[in-house]
Each structure stands twice: as structure tokens, then as C-alpha cells.
N, C-alpha and C positions, 0 to 999 in steps of 0.2 A: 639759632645761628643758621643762613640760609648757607646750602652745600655750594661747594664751587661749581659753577659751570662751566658747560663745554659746547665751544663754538666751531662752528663746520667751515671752514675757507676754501672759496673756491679760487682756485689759481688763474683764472680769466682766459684772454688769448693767447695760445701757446708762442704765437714768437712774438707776445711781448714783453715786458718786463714781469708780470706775474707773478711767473715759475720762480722769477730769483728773488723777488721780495717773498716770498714765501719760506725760501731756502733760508735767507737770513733770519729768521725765528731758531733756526737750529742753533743760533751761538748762544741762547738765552733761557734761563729758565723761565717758564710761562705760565700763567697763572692770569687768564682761567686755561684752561683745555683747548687746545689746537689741534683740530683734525681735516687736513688737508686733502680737500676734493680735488683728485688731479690724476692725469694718467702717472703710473710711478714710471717709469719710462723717460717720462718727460725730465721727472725732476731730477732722474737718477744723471742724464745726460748733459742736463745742464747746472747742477755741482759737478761733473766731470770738467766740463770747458772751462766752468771759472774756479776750478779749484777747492769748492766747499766739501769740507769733509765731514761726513752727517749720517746715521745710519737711519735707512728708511722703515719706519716699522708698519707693516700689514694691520690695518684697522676694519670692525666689522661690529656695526652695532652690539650693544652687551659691549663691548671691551674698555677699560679707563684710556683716555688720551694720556700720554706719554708727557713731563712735564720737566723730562730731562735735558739739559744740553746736550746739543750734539745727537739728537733725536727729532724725527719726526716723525707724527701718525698720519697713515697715508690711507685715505680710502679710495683704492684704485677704482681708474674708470676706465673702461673698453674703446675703443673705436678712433682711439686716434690715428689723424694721418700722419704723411711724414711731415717734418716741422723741420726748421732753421729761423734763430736770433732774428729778428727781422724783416721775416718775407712771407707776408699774410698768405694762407693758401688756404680755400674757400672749401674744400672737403674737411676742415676741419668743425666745421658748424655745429652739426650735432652733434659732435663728442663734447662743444662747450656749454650747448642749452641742455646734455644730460649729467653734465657737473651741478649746472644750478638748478634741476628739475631735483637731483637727489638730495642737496641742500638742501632744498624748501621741505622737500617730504618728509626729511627727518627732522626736521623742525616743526612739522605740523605732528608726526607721531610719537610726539617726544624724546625722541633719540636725539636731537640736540635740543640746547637752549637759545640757539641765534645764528647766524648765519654771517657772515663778511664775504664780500665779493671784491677781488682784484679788477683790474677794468677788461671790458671785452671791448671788439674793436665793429658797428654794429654797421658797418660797412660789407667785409666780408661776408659776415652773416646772412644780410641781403642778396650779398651777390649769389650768394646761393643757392639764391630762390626762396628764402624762409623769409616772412614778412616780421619785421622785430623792430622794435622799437627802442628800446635798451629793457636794462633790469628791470625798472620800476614797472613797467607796464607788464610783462614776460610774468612777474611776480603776482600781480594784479588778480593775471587773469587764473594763473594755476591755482592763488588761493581764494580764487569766487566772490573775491568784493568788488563792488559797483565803483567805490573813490578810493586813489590816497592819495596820499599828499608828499613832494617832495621837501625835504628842509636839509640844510648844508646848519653845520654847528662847527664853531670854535670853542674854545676854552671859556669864551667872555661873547659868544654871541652865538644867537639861533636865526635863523634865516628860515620858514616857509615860505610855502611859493601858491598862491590861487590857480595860476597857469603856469606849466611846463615849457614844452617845444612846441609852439604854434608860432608861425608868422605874426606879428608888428601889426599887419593890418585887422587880424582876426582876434586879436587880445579884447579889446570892448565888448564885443559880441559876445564871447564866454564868457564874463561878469555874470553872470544871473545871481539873484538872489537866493535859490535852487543849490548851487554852487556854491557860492559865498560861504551858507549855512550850514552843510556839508563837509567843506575843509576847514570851518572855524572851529564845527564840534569834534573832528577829528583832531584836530591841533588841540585843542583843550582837555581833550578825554586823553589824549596821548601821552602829555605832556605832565598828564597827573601817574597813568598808568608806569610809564615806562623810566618817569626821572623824579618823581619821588615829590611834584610840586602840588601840592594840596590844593591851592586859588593861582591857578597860572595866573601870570601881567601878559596881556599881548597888545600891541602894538602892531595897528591896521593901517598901512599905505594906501592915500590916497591914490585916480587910476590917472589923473592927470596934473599936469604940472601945476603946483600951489592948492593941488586938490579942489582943483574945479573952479579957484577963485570965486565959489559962492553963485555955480552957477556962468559963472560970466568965462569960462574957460572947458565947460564940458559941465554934463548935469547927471553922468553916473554918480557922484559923491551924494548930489540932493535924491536922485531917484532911487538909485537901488544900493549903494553903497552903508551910508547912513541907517535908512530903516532897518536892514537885516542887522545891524548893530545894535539897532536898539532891540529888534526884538530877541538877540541872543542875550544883551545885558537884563531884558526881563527874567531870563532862566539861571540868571547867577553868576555868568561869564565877566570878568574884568576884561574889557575890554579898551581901549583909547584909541579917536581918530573917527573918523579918516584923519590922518596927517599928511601934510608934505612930506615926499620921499625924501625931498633935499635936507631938510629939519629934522624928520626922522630919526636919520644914522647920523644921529651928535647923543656924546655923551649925557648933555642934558634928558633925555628920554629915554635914553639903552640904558642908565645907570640904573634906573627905577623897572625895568622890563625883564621878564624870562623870556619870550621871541617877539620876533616882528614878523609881522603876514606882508610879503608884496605882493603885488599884482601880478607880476608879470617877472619871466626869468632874469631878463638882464635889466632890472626894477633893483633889484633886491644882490644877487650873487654879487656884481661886480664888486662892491663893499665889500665881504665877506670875504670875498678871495685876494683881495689888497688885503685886508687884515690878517689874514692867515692862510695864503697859500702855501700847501705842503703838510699845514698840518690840522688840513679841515676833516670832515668828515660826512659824508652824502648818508642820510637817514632816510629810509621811505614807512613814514606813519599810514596808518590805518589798515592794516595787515595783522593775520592773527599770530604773527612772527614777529623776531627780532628781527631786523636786516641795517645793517652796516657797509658803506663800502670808502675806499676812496673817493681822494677829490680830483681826482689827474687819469689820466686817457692810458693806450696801453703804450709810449715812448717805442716806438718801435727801434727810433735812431738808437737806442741807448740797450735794448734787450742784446745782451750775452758779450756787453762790456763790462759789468760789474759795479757801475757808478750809478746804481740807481737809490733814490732815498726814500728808504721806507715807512718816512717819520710819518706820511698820512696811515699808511698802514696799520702802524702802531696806535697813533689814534681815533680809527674805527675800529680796532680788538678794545681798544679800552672803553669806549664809548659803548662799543656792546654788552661788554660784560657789563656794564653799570646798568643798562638797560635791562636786562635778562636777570639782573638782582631783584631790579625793582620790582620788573613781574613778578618774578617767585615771593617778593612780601605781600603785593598787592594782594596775589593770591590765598598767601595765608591769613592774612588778616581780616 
């Protein structure tokens, strides 16, 4: 029987909702281990204004996360500025890239088993001066791998993405088969590692509409889409497609699939987030981590009103633990 894990959350942008989806884990017993990366300060101040009543308790590697209601384990962070519900203030930066720098670390020196991240706001960070990209890249680079891969998951569907945040016009271009092969074997070794799927199903989006029409509508599908398909179904990968994206996302073909590969960001997401906005879950594969976050931004309108809903929250803890299970059999077995 593998032990329960404990997962490290980082609380995101201080004024934005965060701090209070965070706070809301205190009414719940929890299961796995919740240890809260955050100035205590922050959280103590904002259960003050909305009235959550929660004892914060001081966390420090060695110690068991807290798994009581009306309990949180708190691993304080230094350096925060001042803060208000609200109103980004750009001196807050490094206090929030050394919440997830401390995440990642304990999750690479095994003091934790996985990591969740509330949303950061990657605007301010900028403005700062610090060049940031969001999480996934931030994460990338602290844990020295070359690719990964972003994937958005529902209950009933998995969403990778071949490309990220790139402009419309530069999406063909980054197609390489280089690339392709890369995130396909990243998607497939992940997908076996971390969910427990022995012969993943994936489902490959074509990059143009009708998928190329055979040529007669773009000839990525004929040149490089295809080949690198086949040469990964030489090495054992199930793979299907290129398909029509339009065809793709029907039942007919998700019902027989564990994820689908798009091309391209808004290829693939917008489906997923009609399906399950609120209660998706942003995964970044190919990481020698767990890493979970939400699906939703930091609501500034709505920080230190109390109306925020946690339910993505809840299913990126759950989704990590499941993940951070699998490792630890993978590993023993």
C-alpha cells in the first residue's frame, strides 16, 4: 500500500484570489497532505477580512502536513510587499517566483510528492522587470529539461498541446518533426508514468483545416505530420490521425482515446474549457515533478469578496495526488 502524499500549494498572486482558495481547504479534512506555500501574513489577513476561522500551523520540512479541519500547514515565505484584494503591486514578484522556486525544490529533494499552483498574474511580474513566461516555462527551466508539454484534463478528456503561447502566424513553423517527437514521447511516457495507462490511445490533430485535405489545403499532414507518426507507431506508440480537429472532438473518437494532441493552443483548449470550465485542471508533463494548477487566471475583481470557486482547485489536488500515486508505484514496481 503506497503512503499518502503531500502536496505543496503555492498560493499565487497575492491580491488575487489565491490566498482565499487556499483558506477554503481549512473547512475540509484532506487527504493527501496540504502544505501551503505562502507568506503567513498574507493568509492570516485575509481569513481576517472574510472571516475564516483556521489555525495556521508553522510547516518545515520533516514535519506531517496537518490533515485536520480548520487547520492549515503553512510554509512561510519572506519578502512580501504590502498587498490589498485587488490591486497588483509589482514589488510583489519575487516573493511569488520564491514560493514556486521552494515548491519545485521540495519536490525535486523529496520533501514533497507534487506541487499545485494557484494562478499568478504574469503581467505584474513583467513589469518588474523579471522576464516570465508563466509557470510551465519558470518550471522548465529550474528543472533543466529541454521540452514539456502543456495538457488541460477533465474528468472525461485530456487535451495536449504541440504549441503553447506563440502567435497564429508562427504555429506552422514550430511543427517540426524534432518537436512532434518530442512531445508525442513525452505525452506517452507521461501518461503511462503518472496515470497509470500501460498502451496510451492518442489522438493526433491535424495542423489544418480537414487536415490538409490530402494535400490540397496545406501539406504539413503529407510532410511532416504523418511520417513522424509513423515513425513513433514503429516504436509501439498507439497512435491515430492526423485527424480533423472539427471530427476529432466527437464522441465517436474521444470515446475510444486517453488524450488528444493539438497543434496549436486555441486548436485544442477552447473544447475542453466549453466542457469543463471550472473544473479542468492545467498539467505540465515532462518534468521530473508532479505539477498541477488551475484552469482560471488570478480574478482580481472577485479577490477579498469571498465568492470565489474552488472547484478547479479541488480538481488539481485531486488530480495530483493521483498522479504522485502513480509515480510512487511506478517506482516500486
Amino acid at each position: 500500500m503506497t503512503a499518502p502524499v503531500t502536496l505543496a500549494l503555492t498560493a499565487g498572486e497575492p491580491a488575487g484570489i489565491g490566498p482565499e482558495l487556499c483558506l477554503q481547504l481549512a473547512a475540509e479534512v484532506r487527504q493527501p497532505g496540504i502544505v501551503v506555500v505562502a507568506a503567513r501574513e498574507l493568509l492570516e489577513a485575509r481569513a481576517t477580512q472574510l472571516g475564516i476561522e483556521v489555525i495556521l500551523e508553522s510547516w518545515q520540512p520533516g514535519d506531517v502536513a496537518t490533515r485536520e479541519p480548520g487547520h492549515l500547514s503553512v510554509y512561510h515565505v519572506d519578502g512580501l510587499a504590502s498587498t490589498e484584494p485587488g490591486r497588483l503591486n509589482a514589488g510583489n514578484s519575487q516573493y511569488v517566483l520564491e514560493t514556486l522556486r521552494i515548491a519545485a525544490q521540495g519536490c525535486l529533494d523529496g520533501v514533497f510528492d507534487g506541487m499545485v499552483t494557484a494562478p499568478v498574474h504574469k503581467g505584474v511580474i513583467n513589469d518588474a522587470g523579471i522576464v516570465f513566461s508563466g509557470h510551465t516555462e519558470f518550471l522548465q527551466e529550474l528543472c533543466g529539461v529541454e521540452r514539456v508539454v502543456m495538457m488541460l484534463a477533465t474528468e472525461d478528456l485530456r487535451v495536449a498541446l504541440v504549441t503553447t503561447h506563440l502567435p497564429l502566424k508562427n504555429v506552422a513553423a514550430a511543427i517540426t518533426p524534432e518537436r512532434l517527437v518530442q512531445v508525442i514521447r513525452i505525452l506517452n511516457a507521461d501518461l503511462q508514468t503518472f496515470f497509470g495507462i500501460e498502451q496510451p490511445r492518442i489522438l493526433v490533430a491535424g495542423l489544418n483545416p480537414h487536415a490538409g485535405e490530402s494535400g490540397h489545403l496545406g501539406r504539413e499532414e503529407l510532410e511532416v505530420i504523418e511520417p513522424t507518426l509513423d515513425k513513433l507507431r514503429a516504436e509501439g506508440m498507439t497512435l491515430t490521425g492526423p485527424l480533423p480537429a472539427d471530427t476529432l472532438f466527437t464522441p465517436h473518437w474521444l470515446d475510444n482515446a486517453d488524450a488528444a494532441l493539438a497543434m496549436y493552443h486555441d486548436q485544442g483548449l477552447p473544447v475542453l474549457k466549453f466542457q469543463g470550465f471550472g473544473r479542468a485542471v492545467n498539467i505540465t508533463l515532462g518534468l521530473p515533478i508532479v505539477r498541477t494548477s488551475v484552469d482560471h487566471g488570478t480574478a482580481l475583481d472577485l479577490a477579498g469578496t469571498g465568492t470565489a470557486d474552488a472547484g478547479s482547485l479541488h480538481a488539481a489536488i485531486k488530480v495530483g495526488e493521483q498522479m504522485a500515486i502513480h509515480r510512487k508505484l511506478a517506482k516500486e514496481s
